[in-house]
C-alpha positions in Angstrom: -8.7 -51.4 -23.4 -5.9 -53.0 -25.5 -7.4 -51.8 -28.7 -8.7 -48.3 -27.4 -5.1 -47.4 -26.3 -3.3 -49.7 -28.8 -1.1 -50.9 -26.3 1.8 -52.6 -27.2 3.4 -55.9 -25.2 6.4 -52.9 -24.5 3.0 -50.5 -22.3 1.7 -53.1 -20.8 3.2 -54.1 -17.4 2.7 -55.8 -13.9 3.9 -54.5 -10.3 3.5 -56.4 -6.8 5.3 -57.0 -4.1 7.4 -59.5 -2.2 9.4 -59.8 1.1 12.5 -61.8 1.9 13.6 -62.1 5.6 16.8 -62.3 7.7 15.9 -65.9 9.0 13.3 -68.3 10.3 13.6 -70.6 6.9 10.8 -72.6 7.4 10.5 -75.4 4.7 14.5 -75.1 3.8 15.9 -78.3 2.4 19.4 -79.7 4.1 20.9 -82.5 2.6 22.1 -85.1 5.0 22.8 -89.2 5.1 19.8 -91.1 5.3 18.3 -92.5 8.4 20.2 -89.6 10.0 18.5 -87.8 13.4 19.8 -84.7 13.7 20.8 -82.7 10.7 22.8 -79.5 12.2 22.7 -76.3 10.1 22.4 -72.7 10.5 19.9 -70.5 10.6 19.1 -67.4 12.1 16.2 -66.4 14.4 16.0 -62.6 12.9 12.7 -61.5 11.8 14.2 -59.0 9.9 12.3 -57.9 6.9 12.8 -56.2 3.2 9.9 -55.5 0.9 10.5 -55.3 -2.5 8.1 -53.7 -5.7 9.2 -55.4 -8.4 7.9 -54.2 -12.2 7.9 -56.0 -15.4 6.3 -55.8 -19.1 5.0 -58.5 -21.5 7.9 -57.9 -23.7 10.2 -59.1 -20.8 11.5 -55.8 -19.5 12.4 -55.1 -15.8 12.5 -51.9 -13.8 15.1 -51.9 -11.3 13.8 -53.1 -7.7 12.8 -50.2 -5.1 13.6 -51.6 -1.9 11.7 -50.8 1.5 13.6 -50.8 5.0 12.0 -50.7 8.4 13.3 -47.6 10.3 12.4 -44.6 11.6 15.3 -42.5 9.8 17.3 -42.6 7.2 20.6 -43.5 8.5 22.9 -45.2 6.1 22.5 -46.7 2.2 22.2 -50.6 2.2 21.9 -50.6 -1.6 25.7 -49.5 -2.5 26.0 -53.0 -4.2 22.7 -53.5 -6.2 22.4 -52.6 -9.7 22.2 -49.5 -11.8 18.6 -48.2 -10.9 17.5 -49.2 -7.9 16.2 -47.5 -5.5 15.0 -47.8 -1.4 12.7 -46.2 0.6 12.4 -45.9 4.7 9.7 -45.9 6.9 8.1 -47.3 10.0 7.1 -50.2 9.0 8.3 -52.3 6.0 5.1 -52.6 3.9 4.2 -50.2 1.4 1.8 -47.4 2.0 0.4 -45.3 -0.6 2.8 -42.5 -0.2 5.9 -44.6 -1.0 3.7 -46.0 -3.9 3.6 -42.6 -5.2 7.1 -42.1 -5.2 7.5 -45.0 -6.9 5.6 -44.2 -9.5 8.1 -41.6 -10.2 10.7 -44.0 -10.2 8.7 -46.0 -12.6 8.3 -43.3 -14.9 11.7 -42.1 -15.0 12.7 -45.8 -16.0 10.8 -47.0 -18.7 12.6 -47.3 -21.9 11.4 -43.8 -23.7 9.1 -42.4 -21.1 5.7 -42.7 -19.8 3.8 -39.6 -21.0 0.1 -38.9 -21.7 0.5 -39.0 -25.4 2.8 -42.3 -24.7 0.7 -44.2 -21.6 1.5 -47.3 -19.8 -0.9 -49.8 -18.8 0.0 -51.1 -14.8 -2.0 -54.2 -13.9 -1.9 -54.8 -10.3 -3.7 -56.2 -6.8 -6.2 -54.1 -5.4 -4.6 -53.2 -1.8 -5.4 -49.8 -0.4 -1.6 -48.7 -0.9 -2.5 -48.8 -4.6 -5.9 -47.1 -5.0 -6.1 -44.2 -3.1 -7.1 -41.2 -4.7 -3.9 -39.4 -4.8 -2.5 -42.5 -6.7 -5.0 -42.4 -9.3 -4.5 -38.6 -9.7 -0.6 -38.9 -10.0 -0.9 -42.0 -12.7 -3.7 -40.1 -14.6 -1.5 -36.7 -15.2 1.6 -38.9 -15.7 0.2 -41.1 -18.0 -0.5 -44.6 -16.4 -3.3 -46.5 -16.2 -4.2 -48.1 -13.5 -6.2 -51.8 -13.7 -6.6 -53.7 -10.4 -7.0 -57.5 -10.7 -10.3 -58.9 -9.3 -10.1 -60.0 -5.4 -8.4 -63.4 -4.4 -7.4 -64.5 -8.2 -3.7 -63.1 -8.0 -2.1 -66.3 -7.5 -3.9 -67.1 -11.0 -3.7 -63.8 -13.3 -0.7 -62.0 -12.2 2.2 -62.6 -14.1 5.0 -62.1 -11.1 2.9 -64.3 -9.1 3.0 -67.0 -11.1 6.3 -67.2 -13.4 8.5 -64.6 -11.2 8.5 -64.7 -6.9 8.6 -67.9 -6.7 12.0 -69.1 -8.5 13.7 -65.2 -6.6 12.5 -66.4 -3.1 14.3 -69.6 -4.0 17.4 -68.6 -5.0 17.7 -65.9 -2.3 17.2 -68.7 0.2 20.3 -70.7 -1.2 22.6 -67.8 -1.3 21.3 -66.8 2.1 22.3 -70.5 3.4 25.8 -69.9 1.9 26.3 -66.3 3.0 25.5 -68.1 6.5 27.9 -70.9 6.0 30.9 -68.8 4.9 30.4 -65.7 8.1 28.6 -67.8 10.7 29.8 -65.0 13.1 28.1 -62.2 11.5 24.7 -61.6 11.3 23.4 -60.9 8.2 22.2 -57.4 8.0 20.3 -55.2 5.3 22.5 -54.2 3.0 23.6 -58.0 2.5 20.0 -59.1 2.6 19.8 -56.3 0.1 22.6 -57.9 -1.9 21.2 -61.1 -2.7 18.1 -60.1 -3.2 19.1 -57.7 -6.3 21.4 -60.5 -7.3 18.0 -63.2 -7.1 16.2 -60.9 -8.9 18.4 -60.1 -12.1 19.0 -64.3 -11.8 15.8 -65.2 -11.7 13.4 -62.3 -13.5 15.0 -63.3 -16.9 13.1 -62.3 -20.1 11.6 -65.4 -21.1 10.6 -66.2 -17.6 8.6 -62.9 -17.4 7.1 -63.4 -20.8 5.9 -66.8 -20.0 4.4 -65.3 -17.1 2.1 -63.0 -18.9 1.8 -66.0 -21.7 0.0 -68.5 -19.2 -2.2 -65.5 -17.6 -3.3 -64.5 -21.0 -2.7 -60.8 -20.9 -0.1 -60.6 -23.4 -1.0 -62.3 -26.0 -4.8 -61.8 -25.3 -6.2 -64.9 -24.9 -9.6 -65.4 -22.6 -9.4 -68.8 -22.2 -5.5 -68.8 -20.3 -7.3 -69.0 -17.2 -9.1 -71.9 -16.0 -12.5 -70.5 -14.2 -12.3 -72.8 -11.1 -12.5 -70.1 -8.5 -15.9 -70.3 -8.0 -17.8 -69.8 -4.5 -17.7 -73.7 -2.5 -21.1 -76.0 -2.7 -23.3 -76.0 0.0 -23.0 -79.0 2.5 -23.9 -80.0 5.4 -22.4 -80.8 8.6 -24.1 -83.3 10.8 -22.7 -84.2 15.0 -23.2 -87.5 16.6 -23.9 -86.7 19.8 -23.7 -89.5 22.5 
């Protein structure tokens, strides 16, 4: 596909999504005295939720976030303090569905440096979840001039680029400024619009150039290189279980 197209490392780009939450921290590090019993911090019980489609492209660009809130109506803006860009989207539930995928497809478009056109495609490697292959989606890419390639099943974790160079650093650094936010308005419970804050602040932290090149580096997408990827996803030997019954 790279040489039928003659994509550049400028067209070629990966999207996927990831969630941060209100609370509920599990595996959060607090630094105390050792031999210490109880370890008192704070953390809140709040399940609530953001999903975020994040965009990058081998040459280390990032489209700004597009930010998904759990409501039934549009009632206020929680992204007055993100960067210049981004973009949120509300619904019943906050994971994507295919019609909030088209729209940001749009978004996309509209924010790639010179355009996404059919005479000037983009190639958009991606997970193969029903919010991202439904007809209409293919339709809408195809006229504005994307291409759509969907990673195999269960090998995400090992070929896609935000997966492995990109979430896991954000999540991190969202977590600590989380903990401080906490620390410094332990009355106040930390609502979207802040969780939206430190997300976008994560994000433009953490997605650095060189950490989103390496990324498609070590999956071997951009440079091409076959061999990036170990193969040792194969199907599990057979075995067998025996019982001692008594």
């Amino acid at each position: 596909m790279y040489n039928l197209n003659h994509y550049s490392s400028s067209q070629n780009w990966n999207c996927d999504e990831t969630g941060v939450q209100a609370g509920r921290n599990y595996g959060m590090r607090v630094i105390a005295k050792l031999g210490q019993r109880c370890v008192p911090h704070l953390i809140y019980k709040s399940r609530e939720w953001i999903t975020i489609l994040a965009c990058v492209s081998a040459c280390g660009f990032r489209i700004p976030g597009f930010y998904l809130f759990k409501y039934k109506r549009h009632i206020r803006n929680y992204i007055t303090n993100l960067e210049l860009g981004e973009c949120m989207a509300v619904q019943e539930h906050a994971w994507m569905k295919k019609e909030v995928f088209l729209n940001w497809l749009e978004h996309f478009a509209c924010s790639v440096p010179g355009g996404v056109s059919p005479s000037r495609r983009a190639l958009m490697i991606f997970d193969g979840h029903g919010s991202h292959v439904d007809f209409k989606i293919i339709e809408e890419a195809r006229q504005i001039g994307i291409a759509l390639v969907t990673l195999p099943a269960h090998t995400c974790h090992k070929m896609q680029p935000l997966d492995v160079s990109a979430f896991s650093p954000f999540k991190n650094y969202f977590k600590k400024k989380r903990t401080i936010w906490m620390s410094k308005y332990p009355q106040i419970k930390i609502g979207r619009e802040e969780m939206a804050t430190l997300a976008s602040k994560a994000f433009s932290q953490e997605l650095a150039p060189t950490n989103i090149i390496s990324g498609f580096h070590r999956e071997g997408i951009w440079p091409l290189n076959r061999s990036a990827v170990q193969n040792d996803m194969g199907p599990s030997e057979a075995f067998e279980v025996t019982f001692d019954i008594q």
